[in-house]
C-alpha positions as CSV (number, residue, x, y, z in Angstrom):
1,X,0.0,0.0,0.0
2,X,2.3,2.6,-1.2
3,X,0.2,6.5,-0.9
4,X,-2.4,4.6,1.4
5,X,-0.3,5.7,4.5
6,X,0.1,8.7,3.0
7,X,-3.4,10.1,2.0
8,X,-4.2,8.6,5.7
9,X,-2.2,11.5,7.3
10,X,-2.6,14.1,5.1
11,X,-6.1,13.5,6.4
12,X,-5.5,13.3,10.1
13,X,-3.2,16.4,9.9
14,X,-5.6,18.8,8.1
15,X,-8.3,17.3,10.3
16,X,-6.3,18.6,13.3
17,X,-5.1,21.2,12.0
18,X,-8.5,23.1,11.5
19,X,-10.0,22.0,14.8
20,X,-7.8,23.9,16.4
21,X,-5.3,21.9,17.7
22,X,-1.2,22.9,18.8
23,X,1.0,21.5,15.7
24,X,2.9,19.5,18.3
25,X,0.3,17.6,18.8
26,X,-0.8,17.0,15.8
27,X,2.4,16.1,14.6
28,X,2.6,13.9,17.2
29,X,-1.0,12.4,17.6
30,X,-0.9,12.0,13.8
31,X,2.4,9.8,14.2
32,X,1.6,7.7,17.5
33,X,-2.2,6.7,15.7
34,X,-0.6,5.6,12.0
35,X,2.4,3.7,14.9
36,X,-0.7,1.9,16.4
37,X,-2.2,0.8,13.7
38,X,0.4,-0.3,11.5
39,X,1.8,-4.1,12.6
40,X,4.8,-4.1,11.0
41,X,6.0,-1.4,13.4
42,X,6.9,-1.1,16.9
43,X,5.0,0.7,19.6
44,X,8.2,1.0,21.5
45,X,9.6,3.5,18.8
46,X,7.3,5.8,20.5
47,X,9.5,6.6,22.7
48,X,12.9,6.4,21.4
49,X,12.4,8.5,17.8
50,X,11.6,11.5,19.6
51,X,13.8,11.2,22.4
52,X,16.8,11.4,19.7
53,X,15.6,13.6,17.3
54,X,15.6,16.0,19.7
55,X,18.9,15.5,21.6
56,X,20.9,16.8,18.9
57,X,23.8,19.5,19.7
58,X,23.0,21.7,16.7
59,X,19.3,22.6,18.2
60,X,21.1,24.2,21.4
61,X,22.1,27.0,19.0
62,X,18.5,27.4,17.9
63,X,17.7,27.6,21.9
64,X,20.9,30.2,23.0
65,X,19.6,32.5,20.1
66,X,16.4,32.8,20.4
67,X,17.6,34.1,24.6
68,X,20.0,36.2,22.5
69,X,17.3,37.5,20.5
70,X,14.3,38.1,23.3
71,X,17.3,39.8,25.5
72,X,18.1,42.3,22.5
73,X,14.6,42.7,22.0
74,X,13.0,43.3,25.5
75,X,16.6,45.7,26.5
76,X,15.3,48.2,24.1
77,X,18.6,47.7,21.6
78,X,15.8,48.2,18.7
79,X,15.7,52.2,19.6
80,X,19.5,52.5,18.8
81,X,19.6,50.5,16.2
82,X,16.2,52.6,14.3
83,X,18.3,56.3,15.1
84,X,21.6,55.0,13.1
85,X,19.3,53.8,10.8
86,X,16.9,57.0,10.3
87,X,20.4,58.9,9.9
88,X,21.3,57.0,7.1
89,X,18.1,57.0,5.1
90,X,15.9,59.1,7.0
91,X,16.4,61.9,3.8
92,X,14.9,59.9,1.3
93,X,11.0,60.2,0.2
94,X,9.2,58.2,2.7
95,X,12.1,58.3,5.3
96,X,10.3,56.5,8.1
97,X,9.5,53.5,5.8
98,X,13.4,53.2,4.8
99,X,14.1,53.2,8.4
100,X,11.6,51.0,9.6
101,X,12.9,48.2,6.5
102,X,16.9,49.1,7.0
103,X,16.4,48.6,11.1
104,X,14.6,45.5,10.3
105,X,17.7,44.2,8.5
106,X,19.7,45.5,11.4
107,X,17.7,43.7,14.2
108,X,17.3,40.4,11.9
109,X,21.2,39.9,12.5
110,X,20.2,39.5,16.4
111,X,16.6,38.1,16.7
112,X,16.9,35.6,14.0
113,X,12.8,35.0,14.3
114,X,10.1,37.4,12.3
115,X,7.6,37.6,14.9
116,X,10.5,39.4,17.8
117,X,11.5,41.8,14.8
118,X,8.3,42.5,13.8
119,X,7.4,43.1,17.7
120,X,10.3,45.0,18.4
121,X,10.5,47.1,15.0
122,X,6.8,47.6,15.0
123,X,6.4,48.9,18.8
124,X,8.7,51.8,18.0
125,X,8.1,52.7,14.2
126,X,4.6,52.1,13.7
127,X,3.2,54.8,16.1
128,X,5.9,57.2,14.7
129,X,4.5,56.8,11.0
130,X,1.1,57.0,11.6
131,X,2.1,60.8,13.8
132,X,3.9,61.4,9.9
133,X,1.0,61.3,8.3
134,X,1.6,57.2,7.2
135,X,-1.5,55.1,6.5
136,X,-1.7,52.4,10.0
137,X,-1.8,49.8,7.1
138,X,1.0,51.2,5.0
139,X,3.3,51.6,8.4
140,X,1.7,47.8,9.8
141,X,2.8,46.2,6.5
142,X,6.3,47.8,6.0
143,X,7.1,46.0,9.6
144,X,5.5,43.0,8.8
145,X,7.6,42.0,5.3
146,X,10.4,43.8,6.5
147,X,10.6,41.2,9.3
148,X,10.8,38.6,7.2
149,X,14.5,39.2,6.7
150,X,15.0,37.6,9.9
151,X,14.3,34.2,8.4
152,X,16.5,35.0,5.9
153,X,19.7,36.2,7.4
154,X,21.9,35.0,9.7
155,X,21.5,33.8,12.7
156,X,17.7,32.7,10.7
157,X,15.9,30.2,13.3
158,X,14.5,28.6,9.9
159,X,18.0,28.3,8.2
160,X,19.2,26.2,11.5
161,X,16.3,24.3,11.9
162,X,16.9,23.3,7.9
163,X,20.7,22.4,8.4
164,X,19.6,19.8,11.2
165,X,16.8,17.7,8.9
166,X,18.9,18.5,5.7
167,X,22.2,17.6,7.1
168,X,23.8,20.9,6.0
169,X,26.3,22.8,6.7
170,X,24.8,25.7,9.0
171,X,28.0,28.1,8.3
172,X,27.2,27.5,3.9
173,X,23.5,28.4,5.1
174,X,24.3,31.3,6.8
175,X,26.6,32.8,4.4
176,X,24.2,32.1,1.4
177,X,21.5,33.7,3.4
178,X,23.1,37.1,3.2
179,X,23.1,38.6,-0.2
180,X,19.8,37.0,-0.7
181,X,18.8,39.3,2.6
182,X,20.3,42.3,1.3
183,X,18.2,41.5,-2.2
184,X,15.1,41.6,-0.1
185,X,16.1,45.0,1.6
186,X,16.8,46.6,-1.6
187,X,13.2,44.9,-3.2
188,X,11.2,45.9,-0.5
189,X,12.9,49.9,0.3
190,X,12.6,50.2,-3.8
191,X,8.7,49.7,-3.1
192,X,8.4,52.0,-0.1
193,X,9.8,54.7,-2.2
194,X,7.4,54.3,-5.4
195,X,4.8,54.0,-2.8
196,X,5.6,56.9,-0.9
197,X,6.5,59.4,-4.1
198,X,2.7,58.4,-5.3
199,X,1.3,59.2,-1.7
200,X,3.1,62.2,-0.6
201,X,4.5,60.8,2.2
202,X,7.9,63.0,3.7
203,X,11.4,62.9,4.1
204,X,12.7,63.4,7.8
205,X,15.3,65.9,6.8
206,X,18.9,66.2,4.8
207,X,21.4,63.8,5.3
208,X,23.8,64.9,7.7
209,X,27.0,63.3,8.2
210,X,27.5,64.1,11.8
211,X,24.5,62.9,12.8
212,X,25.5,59.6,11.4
213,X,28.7,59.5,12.9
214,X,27.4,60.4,16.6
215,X,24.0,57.4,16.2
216,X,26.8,54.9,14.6
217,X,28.5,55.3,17.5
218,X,25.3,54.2,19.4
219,X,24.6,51.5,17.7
220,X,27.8,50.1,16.6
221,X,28.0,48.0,20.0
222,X,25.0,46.4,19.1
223,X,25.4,45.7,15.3
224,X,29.3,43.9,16.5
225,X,26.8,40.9,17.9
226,X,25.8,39.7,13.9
227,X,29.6,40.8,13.0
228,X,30.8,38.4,16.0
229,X,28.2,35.3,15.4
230,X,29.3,35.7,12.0
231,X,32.9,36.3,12.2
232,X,32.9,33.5,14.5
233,X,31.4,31.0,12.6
234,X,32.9,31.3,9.1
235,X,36.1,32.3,10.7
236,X,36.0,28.7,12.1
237,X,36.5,29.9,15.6
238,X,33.7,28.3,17.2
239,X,30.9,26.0,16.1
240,X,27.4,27.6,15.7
241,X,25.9,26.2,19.4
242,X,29.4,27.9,21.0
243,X,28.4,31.2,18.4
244,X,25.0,31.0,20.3
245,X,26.0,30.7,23.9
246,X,28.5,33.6,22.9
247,X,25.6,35.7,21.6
248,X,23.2,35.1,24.3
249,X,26.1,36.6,27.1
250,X,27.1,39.5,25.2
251,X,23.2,40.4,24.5
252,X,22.6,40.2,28.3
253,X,25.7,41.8,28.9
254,X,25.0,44.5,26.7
255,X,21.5,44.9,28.1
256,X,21.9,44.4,32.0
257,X,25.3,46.2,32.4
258,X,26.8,48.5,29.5
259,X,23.2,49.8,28.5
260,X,21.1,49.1,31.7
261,X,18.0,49.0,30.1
262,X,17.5,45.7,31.7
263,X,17.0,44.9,35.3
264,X,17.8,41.6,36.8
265,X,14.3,41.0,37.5
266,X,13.2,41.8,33.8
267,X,16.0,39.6,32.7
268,X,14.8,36.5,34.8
269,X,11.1,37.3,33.1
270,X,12.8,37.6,30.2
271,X,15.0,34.3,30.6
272,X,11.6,32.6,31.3
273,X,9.9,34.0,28.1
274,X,12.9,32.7,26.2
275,X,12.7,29.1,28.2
276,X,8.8,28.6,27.3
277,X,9.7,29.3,23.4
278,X,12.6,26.9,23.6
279,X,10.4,24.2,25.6
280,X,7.7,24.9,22.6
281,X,10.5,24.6,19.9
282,X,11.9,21.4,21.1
283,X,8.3,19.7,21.8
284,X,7.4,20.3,17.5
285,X,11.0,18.7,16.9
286,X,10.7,15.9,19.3
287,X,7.0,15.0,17.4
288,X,7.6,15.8,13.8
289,X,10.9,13.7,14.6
290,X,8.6,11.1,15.1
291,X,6.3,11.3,12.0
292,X,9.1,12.5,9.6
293,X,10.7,8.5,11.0
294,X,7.6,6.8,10.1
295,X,7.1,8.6,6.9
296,X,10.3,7.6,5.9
297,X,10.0,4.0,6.9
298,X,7.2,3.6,4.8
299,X,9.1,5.3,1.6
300,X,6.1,8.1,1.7
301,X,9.2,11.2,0.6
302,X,10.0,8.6,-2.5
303,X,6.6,8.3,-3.9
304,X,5.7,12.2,-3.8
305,X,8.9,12.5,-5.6
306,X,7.9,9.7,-8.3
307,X,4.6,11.4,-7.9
308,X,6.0,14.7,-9.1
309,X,8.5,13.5,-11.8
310,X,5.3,11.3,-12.8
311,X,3.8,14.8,-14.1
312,X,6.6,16.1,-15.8
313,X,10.6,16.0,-15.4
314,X,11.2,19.2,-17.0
315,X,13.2,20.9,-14.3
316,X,11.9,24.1,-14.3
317,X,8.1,22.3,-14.5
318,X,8.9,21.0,-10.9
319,X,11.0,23.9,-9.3
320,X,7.6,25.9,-9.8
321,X,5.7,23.1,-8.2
322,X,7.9,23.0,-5.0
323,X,7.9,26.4,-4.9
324,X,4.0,26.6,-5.0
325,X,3.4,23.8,-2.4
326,X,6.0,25.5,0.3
327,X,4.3,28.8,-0.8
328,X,0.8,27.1,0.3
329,X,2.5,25.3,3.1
330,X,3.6,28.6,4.3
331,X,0.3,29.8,4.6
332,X,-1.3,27.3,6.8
333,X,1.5,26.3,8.9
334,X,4.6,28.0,10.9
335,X,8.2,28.0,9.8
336,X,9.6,25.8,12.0
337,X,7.1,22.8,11.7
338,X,6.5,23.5,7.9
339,X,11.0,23.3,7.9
340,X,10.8,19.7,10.2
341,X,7.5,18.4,8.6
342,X,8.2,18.8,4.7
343,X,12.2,19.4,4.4
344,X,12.5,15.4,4.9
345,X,9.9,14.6,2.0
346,X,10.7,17.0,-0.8
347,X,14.3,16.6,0.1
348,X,15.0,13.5,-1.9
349,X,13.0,15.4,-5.0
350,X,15.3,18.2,-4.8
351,X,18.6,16.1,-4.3
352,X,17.1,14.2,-8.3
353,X,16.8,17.5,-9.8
354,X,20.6,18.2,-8.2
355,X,19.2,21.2,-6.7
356,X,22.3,22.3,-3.8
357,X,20.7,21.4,-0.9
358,X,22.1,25.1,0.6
359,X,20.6,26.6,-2.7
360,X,17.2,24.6,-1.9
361,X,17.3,25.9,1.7
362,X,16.9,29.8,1.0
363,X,14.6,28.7,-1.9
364,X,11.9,27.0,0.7
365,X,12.7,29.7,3.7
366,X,11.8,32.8,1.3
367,X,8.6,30.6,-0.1
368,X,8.0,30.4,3.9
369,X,8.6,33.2,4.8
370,X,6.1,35.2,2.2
371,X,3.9,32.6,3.1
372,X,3.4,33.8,6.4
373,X,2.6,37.0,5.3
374,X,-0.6,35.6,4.2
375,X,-3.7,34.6,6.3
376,X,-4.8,32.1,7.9
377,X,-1.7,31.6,9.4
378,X,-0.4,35.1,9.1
379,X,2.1,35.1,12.6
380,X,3.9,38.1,11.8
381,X,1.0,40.5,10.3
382,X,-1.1,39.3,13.2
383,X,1.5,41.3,15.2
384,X,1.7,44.0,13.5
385,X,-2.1,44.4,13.0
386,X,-2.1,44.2,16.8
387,X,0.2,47.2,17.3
388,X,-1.6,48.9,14.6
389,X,-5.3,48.1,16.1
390,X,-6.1,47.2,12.7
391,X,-7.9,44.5,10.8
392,X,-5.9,41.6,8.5
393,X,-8.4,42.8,5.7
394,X,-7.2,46.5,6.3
395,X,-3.8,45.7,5.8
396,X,-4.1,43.6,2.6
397,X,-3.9,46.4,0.1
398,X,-1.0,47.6,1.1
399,X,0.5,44.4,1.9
400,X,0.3,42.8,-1.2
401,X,2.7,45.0,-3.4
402,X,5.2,44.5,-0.8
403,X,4.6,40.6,-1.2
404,X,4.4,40.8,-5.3
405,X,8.4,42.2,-4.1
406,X,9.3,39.4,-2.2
407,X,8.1,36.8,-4.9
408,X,10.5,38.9,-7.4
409,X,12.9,38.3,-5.1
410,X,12.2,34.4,-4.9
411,X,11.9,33.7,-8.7
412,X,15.5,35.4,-8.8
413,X,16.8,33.1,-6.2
414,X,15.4,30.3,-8.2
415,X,16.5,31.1,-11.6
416,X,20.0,32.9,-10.4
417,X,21.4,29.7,-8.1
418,X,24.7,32.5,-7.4
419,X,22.7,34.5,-5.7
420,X,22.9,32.3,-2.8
421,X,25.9,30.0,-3.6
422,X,28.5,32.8,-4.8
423,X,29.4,34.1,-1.1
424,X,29.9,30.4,0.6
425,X,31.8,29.3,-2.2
426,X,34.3,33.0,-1.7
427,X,34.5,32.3,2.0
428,X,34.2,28.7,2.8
């Protein structure tokens, strides 16, 4: 019974999925019942599958950055980090919208997740467009894409979570995901500006080099954290869960000592906050663990790919079909289960087409990535509608030039493999 399995649960997961129910559990309800009723299998691999997928020393980096990333975000580094930014771009038309995207990029370096940049970003700059004379939804969608570069770039949760189910190497996945981030900067403040020439929207002053010099000087302590993971890594000096646990310090002590924005009370909250994501983190890898083992067992990932090729094996026929299915995916589902749940099955497609498995992982986080931009799901525009006190259907207009960007962005990725692969194969 080759796609029985298969059709089985794809029907328990959508099942679950729309009643409501945590993606943990689903993942994992979905594997124990298809365990249960399948003979040929143990029950005792209940235990043992998910136990060691997640005791793996490459998800502790996932863990110490997302600390690194809440401490950053809740010590107020964002405010620094949007002056150095306004002084840099702040003349153009639209000036707050250039800010808001450039800090974005900024922050991304140091939260590595959408939904703290979006939070952190949008906290600041949305009420300061909307006293500018922005539109709420022009100002609650500029934060929500421009957040996505935090998938994108290093340290990206998504790009760490892909190197442990693709057996990549994390340091080729960072470095690809940085001119691909910089594209997306450029895309999306390129759209700001014909937006904000059409609507009027103002510059916040002439450039002055001065002022630059004096809010560099603010921020540079924080922007040497990306520079240090980074340096760090592809410099060979330490391995990316060491990178993490050095991040996570110098965050805290930036926050709690050189800045003092952070009290040792809010830091234990803070710690707490970060511990509760991590538990939630490790819980979806522990149970997709599970199902992505019994999927495998059954050969499930090698019939979709037969599947595929079945309809055509013209490579560009079924680049466009992955890329439509992780752009759906996206849409119902978050990063990191969409990452643990569907890497393992479409992988052995991508490795027949002889896609680079680095070049296929910025392909399926930028497909994710827009994807959650776009309801149901819609994690980071939910938080910025929230700051906004706007509606999703208020924001759509404005959102969706900013997406048409984005997927400009992807089909270059696709077609232009360099884009990603040029800067690992310079440094590495």
């Amino acid at each position: 019974m080759p796609l029985e399995p298969g059709y089985l649960i794809l029907t328990m997961l959508v099942f679950f999925l729309l009643t409501g129910m945590p993606i943990a559990f689903v993942l994992g309800v979905t594997a124990m019942v298809m365990i249960l009723l399948d003979p040929s299998v143990m029950p005792q691999i209940m235990g043992m599958v998910p136990f060691g997928g997640a005791n793996n020393y490459l998800l502790v980096a996932a863990l110490l950055f997302m600390v690194a990333g809440e401490v950053m975000n809740q010590g107020r580094i964002a405010e620094r980090l949007i002056n150095f930014a306004s002084s840099l771009v702040g003349h153009i038309r639209g000036g707050l919208a250039h800010v808001n995207i450039l800090t974005s990029l900024f922050f991304s370096e140091i939260s590595g997740t959408a939904t703290s940049d979006a939070a952190a970003i949008g906290s600041v700059m949305i009420p300061q467009m909307k006293k500018r004379g922005y539109t709420v939804a022009f100002a609650a969608a500029v934060t929500a894409t421009s957040a996505t570069m935090a998938i994108i770039v290093p340290p990206s949760l998504n790009l760490i979570l892909y190197a442990y189910v693709s057996d990549t190497s994390i340091a080729q996945l960072f470095a690809a995901g940085i001119i691909p981030g910089f594209v997306v900067c450029f895309a999306l403040m390129f759209t700001a500006y014909v937006i904000s020439v059409r609507q009027g929207y103002p510059i916040e002053g002439k450039f002055v080099f001065k002022n630059m010099i004096d809010t560099g000087r603010e921020a540079i302590i924080p922007i040497t954290l990306p520079i240090l993971i980074l340096g760090g890594i592809l410099g060979g000096i330490f391995t990316p869960t060491e990178a993490g646990a050095v991040a996570a310090l110098w965050a805290i002590i930036l926050a709690t000592l050189y800045y003092r924005s952070l009290t040792f009370r809010a830091l234990l909250d803070t710690l707490r906050v970060a511990g509760k994501r991590s538990a939630m983190l490790m819980f979806i890898v522990a149970t997709s663990t599970l199902l992505g083992w019994y999927l495998t067992n059954k050969g499930i990932p090698q019939d979709i790919a037969e599947g595929i090729l079945g309809i055509s094996d013209n490579y560009w026929v079924v680049l466009l079909a992955i890329n439509v299915f992780f752009l759906l995916a996206g849409t119902i589902v978050h990063g990191t289960p969409a990452i643990l749940m569907l890497v393992p099955i479409f992988l052995p497609l991508a490795d027949q087409l002889g896609i680079d498995r680095v070049h296929f992982g910025l392909i399926v986080t930028i497909n994710l990535g827009i994807g959650q931009q776009t309801p149901p799901v819609a994690s980071v525009v939910l938080v910025t509608c929230s700051i906004a006190r706007i509606s999703i259907g208020a924001i759509i207009p404005s959102l969706a030039w900013f997406l048409l960007a984005m997927l400009v962005v992807l089909a270059l990725i696709n077609v232009f493999p360099a884009l990603s692969l040029w800067l690992p194969s310079i440094i590495l």
